[in-house]
C-alpha positions in Angstrom: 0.0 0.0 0.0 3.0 2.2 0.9 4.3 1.7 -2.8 1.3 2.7 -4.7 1.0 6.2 -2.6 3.7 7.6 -4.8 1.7 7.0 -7.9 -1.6 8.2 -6.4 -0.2 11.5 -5.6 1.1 11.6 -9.2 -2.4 10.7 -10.6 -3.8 13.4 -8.3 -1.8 16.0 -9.2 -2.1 15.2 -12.9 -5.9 15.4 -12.3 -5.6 19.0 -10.5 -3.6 20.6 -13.5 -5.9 19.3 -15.9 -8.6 20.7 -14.3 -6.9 23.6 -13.9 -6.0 24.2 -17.1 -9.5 23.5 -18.3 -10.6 26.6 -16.1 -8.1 28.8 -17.7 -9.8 27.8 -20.9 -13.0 28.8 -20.6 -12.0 32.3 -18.9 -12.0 35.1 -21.4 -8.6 36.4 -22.5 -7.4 39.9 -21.4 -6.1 41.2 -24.7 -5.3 45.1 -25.9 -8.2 47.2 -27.7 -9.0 45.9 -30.7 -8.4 48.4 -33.9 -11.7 48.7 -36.6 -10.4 48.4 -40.2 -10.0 51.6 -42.3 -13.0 51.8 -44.1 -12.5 51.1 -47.5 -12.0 54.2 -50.1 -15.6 54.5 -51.9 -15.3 56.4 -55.0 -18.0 57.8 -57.0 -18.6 57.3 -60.7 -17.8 60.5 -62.6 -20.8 63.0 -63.6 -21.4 63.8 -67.2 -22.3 66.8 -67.7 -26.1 67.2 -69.3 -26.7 69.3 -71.8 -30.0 70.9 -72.4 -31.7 72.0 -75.4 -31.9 75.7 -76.1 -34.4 77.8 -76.0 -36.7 78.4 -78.3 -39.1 81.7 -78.2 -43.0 80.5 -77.9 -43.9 84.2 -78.2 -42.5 87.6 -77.7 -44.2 90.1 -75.4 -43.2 94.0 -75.6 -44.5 96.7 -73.4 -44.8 99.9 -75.3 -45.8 103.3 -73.2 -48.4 104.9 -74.9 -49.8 108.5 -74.3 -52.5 109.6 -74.5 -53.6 112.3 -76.7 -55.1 115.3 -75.0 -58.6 115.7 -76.0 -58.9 118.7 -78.8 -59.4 121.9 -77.3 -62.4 124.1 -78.6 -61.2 127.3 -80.7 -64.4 129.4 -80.7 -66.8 130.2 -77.7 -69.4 132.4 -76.3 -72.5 133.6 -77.4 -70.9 135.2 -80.1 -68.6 132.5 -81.3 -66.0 134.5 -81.1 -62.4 132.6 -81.7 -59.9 131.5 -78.4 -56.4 133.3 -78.5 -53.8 132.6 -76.5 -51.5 134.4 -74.0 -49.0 134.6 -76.4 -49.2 134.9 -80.2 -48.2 135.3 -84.0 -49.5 138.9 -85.5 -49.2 140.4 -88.9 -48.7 143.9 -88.8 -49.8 146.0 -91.8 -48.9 147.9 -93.9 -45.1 147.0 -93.2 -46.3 143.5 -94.5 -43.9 141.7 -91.2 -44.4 139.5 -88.6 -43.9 140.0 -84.6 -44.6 137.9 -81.7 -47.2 139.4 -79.3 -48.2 139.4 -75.6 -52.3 139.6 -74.9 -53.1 141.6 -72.5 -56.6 142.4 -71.7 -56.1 144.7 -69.3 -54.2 147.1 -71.3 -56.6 149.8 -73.0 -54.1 150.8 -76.3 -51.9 148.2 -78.4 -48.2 149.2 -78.4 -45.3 147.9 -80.3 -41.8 148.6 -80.4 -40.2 150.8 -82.6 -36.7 152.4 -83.4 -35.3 155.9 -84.9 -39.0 157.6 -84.0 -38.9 161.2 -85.7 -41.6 163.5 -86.3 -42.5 164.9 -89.6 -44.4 167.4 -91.1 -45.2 167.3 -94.8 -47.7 169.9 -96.4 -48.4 171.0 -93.1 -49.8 167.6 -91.7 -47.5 165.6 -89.5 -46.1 162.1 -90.2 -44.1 159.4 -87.8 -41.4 158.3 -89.1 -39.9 154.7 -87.4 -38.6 151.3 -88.1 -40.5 148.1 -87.1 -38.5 144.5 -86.9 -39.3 141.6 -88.5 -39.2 138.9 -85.7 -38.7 136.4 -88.5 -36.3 137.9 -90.7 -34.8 140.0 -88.6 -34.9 142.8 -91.5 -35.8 146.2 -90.7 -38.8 148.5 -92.2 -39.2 152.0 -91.9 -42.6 153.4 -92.0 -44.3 156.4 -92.4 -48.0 157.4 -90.9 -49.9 159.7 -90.2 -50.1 161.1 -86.4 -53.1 160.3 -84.8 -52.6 162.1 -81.6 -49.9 161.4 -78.6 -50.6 159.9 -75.4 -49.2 160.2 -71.4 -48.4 156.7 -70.5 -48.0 156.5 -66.3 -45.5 154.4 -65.5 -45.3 152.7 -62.2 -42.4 153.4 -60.5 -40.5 155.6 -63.3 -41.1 158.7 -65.1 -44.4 159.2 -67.5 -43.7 158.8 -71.4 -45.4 160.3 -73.9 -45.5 158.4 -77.1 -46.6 159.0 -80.9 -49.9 156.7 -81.8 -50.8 156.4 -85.6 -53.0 153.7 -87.0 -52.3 150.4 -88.8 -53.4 147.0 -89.8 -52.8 144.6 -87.0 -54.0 140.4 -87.9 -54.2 137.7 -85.6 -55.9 134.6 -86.9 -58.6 135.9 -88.5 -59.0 138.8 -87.6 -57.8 141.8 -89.3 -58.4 145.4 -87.7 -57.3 149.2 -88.2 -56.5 150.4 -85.0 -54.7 152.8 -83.1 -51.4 151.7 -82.0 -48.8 153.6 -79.8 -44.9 153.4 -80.6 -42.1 153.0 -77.8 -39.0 151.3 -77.1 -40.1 147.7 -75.9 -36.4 146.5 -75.6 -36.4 145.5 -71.9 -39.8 143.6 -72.6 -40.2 139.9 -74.0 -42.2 140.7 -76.7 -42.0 143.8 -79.2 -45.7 143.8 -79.5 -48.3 144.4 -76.9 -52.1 144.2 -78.0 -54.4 145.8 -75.8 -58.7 145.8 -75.7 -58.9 148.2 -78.5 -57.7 145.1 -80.6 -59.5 142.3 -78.6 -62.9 143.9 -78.0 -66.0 142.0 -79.7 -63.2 140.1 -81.9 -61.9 137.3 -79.7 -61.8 135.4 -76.6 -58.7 135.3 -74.6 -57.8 131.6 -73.0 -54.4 132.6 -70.7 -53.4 128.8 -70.6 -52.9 128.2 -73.9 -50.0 129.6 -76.3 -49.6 130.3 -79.9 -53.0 128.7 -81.2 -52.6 130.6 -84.5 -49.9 128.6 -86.1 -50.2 129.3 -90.0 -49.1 132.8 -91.1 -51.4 133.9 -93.8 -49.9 136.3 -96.7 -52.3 139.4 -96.1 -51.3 142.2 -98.8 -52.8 145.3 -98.8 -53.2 148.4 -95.9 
């Protein structure tokens, strides 16, 4: 019994480490961390680029500004019918034969118009004006010779009184023509050489102050 103890002892510590060893195998192994793969590259397929078709006009629009005409204005009125002037027109003066631009004035009794180199005359002892008139057109220069009429004391506001030489001549605008008495003075520090007054406008026309210049043709008046 003595002599088997020996290997008894060796089977049991045979049996121990195998068992102990088969432990150790089914406990999980302490390792380091584990690294995750690089993903893999992923590369996309190249784009072509798409071409589209052009254009093509279906229909063109345009946006015009358009304006409107002003109504037509009336160019007689009143009772009388009488024709609409404006504030500022064409005249034909007579007998000179020329044409001047004129400002309407209604509240002006006399016409007046400017005139150069004024001289009195007296021929078979009856007195005559002698003076130029300008052509606003032409620019040429008439000299003209009529009878006196009378002379006249023209107030002025805030300067000395004038006394001026009136004689008598055509004066047309539109269509009306009339003789009538006109005074001459030095109209060169006004706009316009030819002032006419209510001895012209009376009974003949109708004075609109808005408009300008509704006479536009120039008739060809001959005669005194």
């Amino acid at each position: 019994m003595i002599g088997h103890r020996p290997l008894l002892n060796l089977l049991t510590c045979s049996l121990l480490s195998s068992s102990l060893l088969s432990s150790c195998a089914l406990l999980p192994q302490l390792t380091g961390p584990t690294e995750c793969p690089a993903p893999a590259e992923s590369i996309s397929p190249p784009i072509e680029p798409q071409s589209c078709p052009e254009p093509r006009v279906i229909e063109r629009i345009v946006t015009q500004m358009v304006t409107p005409k002003p109504p037509p204005q009336a160019t007689r009125a009143g009772k009388l019918h009488l024709p609409i002037v404006g504030a500022v027109e064409w005249a034909m003066i007579q007998p000179a034969g020329l044409w001047v631009e004129s400002r309407i004035d209604t509240g002006a009794d006399t016409t007046s118009i400017h005139a150069e180199d004024i001289q009195l005359v007296e021929k078979d002892g009856k007195r005559y004006v002698r003076f130029v008139l300008l052509d606003a057109v032409t620019g040429s220069a008439h000299q003209q010779e009529l009878r006196l009429r009378r002379r006249v004391l023209i107030k002025q506001s805030g300067g000395a009184d004038e006394r001026r030489y009136v004689v008598r001549m055509w004066v047309m605008l539109g269509e009306i023509r009339s003789k009538i008495d006109v005074n001459l003075s030095d109209r060169t520090d006004f706009e316009f050489p030819l002032l006419i007054g209510r001895n012209f406008l009376m009974d003949n026309m109708i004075v609109d102050v808005s408009r300008h210049h509704t006479v536009i043709v120039r008739p060809d008046i001959s005669g005194d």
